[in-house]
C-alpha positions as CSV (number, residue, x, y, z in Angstrom):
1,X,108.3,97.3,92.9
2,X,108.2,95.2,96.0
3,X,109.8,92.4,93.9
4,X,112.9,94.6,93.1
5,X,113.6,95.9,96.8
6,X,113.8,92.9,98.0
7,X,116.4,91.7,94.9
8,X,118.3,94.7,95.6
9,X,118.9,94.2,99.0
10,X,119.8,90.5,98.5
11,X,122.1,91.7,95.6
12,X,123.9,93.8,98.6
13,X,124.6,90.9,100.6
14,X,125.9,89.2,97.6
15,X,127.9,91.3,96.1
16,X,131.7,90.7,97.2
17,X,131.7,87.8,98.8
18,X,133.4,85.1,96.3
19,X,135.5,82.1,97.3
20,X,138.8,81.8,96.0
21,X,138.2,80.0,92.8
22,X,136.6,81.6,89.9
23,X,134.4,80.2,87.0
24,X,133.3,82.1,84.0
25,X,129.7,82.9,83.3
26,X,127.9,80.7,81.0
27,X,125.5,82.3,78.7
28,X,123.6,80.1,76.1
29,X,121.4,81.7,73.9
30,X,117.7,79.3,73.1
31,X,116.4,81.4,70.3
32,X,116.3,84.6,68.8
33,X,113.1,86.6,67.2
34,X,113.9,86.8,63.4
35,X,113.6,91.0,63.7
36,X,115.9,92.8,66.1
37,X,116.0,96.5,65.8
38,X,117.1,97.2,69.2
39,X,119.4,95.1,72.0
40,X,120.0,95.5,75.8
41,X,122.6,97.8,76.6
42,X,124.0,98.8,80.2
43,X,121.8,101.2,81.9
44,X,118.4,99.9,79.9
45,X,115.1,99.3,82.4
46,X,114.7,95.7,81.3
47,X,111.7,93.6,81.9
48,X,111.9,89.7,82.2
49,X,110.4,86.4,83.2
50,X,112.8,83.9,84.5
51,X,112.8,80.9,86.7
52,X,115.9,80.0,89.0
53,X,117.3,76.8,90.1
54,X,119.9,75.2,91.8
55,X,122.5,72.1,90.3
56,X,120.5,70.0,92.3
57,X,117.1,71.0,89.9
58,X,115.8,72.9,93.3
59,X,113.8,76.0,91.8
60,X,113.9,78.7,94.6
61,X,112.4,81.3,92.2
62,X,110.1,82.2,89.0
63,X,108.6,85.0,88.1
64,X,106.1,82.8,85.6
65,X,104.5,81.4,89.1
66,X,104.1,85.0,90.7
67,X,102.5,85.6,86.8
68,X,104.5,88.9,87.6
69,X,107.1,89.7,85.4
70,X,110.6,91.7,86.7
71,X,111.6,94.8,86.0
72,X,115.0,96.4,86.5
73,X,117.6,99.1,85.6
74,X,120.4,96.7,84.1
75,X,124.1,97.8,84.6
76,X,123.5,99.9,88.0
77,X,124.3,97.0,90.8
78,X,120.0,96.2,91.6
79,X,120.9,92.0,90.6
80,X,123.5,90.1,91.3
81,X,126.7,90.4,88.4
82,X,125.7,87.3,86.7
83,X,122.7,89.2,85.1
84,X,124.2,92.5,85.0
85,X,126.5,90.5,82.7
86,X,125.0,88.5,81.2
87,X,121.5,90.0,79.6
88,X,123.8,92.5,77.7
89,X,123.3,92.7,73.8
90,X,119.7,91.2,74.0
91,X,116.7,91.2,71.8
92,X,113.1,91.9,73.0
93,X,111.5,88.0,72.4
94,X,115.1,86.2,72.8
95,X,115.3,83.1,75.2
96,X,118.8,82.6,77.0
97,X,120.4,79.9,79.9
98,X,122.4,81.7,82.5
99,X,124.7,79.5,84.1
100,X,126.4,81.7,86.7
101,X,128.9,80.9,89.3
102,X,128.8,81.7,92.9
103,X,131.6,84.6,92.3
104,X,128.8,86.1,90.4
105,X,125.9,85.5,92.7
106,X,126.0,85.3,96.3
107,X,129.1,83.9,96.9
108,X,130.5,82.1,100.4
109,X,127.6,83.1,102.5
110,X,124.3,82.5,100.0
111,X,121.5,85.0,100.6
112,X,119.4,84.0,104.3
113,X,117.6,80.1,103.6
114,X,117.2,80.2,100.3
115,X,120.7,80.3,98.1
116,X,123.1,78.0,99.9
117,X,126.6,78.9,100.3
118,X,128.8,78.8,97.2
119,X,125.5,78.1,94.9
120,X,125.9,78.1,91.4
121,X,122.9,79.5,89.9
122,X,121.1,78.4,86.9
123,X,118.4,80.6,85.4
124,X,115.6,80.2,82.4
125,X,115.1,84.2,81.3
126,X,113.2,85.6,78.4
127,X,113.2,89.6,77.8
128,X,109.7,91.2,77.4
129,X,110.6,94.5,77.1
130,X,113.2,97.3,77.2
131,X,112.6,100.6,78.0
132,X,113.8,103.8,79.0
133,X,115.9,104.4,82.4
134,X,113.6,105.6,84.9
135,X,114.8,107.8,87.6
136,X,117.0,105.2,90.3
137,X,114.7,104.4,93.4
138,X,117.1,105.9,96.8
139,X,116.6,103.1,98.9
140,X,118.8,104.1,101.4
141,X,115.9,107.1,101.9
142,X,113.3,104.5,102.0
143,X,115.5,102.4,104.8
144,X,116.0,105.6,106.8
145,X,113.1,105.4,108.8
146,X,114.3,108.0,111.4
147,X,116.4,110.3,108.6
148,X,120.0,110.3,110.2
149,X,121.6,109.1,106.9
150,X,122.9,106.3,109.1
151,X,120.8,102.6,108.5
152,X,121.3,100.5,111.4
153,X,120.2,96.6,111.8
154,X,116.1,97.6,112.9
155,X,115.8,99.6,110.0
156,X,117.1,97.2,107.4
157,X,115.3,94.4,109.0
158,X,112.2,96.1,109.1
159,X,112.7,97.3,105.4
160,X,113.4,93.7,104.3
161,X,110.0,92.6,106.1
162,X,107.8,95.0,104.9
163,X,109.3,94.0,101.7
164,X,109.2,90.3,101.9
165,X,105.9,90.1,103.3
166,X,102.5,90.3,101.3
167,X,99.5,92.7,101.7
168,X,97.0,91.6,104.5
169,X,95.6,88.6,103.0
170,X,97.8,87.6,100.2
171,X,99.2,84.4,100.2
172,X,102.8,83.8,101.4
173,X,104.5,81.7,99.1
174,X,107.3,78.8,100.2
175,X,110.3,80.7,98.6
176,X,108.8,83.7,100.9
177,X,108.8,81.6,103.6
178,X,112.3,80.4,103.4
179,X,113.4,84.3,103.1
180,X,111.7,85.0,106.2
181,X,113.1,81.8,108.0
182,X,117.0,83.4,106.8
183,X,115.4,87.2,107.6
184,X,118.0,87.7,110.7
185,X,121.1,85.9,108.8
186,X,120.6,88.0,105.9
187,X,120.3,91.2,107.7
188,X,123.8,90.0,109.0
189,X,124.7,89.6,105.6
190,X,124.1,92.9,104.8
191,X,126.1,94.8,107.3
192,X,129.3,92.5,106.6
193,X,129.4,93.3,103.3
194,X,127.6,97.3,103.6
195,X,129.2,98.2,107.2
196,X,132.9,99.0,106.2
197,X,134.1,100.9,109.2
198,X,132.2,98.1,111.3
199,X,130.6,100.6,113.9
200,X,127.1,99.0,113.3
201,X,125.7,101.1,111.3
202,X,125.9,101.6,107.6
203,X,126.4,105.1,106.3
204,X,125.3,106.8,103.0
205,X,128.7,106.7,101.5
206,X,129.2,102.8,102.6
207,X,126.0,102.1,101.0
208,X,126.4,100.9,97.6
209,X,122.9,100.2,96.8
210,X,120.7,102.7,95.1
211,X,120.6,106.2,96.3
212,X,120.6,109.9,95.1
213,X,123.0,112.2,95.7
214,X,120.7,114.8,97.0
215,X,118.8,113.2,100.7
């Protein structure tokens, strides 16, 4: 759960800003199981291991060295495009390449210390499991600390921390590190891309993140 807060909110900061020049998503497909009675389909709770890199060979996440794989509701805005595209029509057991350009990822501005600006992003993913659509987590209730359907800047950065950070005694890894050391730049991120009317706060209807209708 905390794994998919925090990719949600850095999907948010990603999620319009593009340069100028777009490149097509590369999907290459490493092998498929032999029986395939069911394939990923847009709204599907998909669960995945992965490992992301950089052109450079940098890996700045894997879900194989957490030995925690990640869940999410494909199709609904909680990753970034490139995996909203382009896990569609998948088989439980297949192994695919993403190759996904910045338009699709985090664009001009990268996400805090850890996805550099313009980044293309390269990713190893293999689909464990699809299941059923569970009921969409509000985070804008779970931001809300004080309940005035309005988020501003403490509230998001205090989300993001209680989200990056580990339980009392866990061990804070060096991709978590890097998050933290990029904590106020992607805050700032965040309301450029969430704060539409630029008053400083972002509102339930400029939030495009999860949410129910009902607060």
């Amino acid at each position: 759960m905390t794994l998919r807060c925090v990719l949600v909110v850095l999907a948010l900061a990603g999620a319009t800003f593009a340069g100028e020049e777009v490149t097509e998503l590369k999907v290459e497909v490493i092998s498929v199981p032999e029986l395939c009675s069911v394939k990923s389909k847009h709204g599907d709770m998909l669960t995945m291991q992965y490992t992301g890199t950089l052109d450079n060979g940098h890996k700045f996440d894997s879900s194989l060295d957490r030995d925690q794989p990640f869940s999410f509701q494909i199709g609904v805005g909680q990753v970034i495009k490139g995996w909203d595209q382009g896990l569609l029509d998948m088989c439980v057991g297949e192994k695919r390449k993403l190759t996904i350009p910045s338009s699709l990822a985090y664009g001009e501005r990268g996400a805090g210390n850890v996805i550099p600006p313009f980044a293309t992003l390269h990713f190893d993913v293999e689909l464990i499991n699809i299941g059923d659509s569970p009921p969409t987590t509000n985070v804008f209730k779970e931001i809300d600390a004080d309940k005035d359907n309005m988020l501003s800047r403490e509230e998001v950065s205090e989300y993001l921390k209680k989200q990056i950070v580990p339980p009392e005694g866990g061990e804070m890894s060096d991709d978590i590190k890097q998050m933290l050391e990029g904590h106020d730049k992607l805050v700032e991120e965040i309301f450029q891309h969430e704060d539409k009317d630029k008053n400083g706060f972002i509102s339930h209807e400029e939030f495009s993140g999860p949410k129910h209708d009902e607060l």
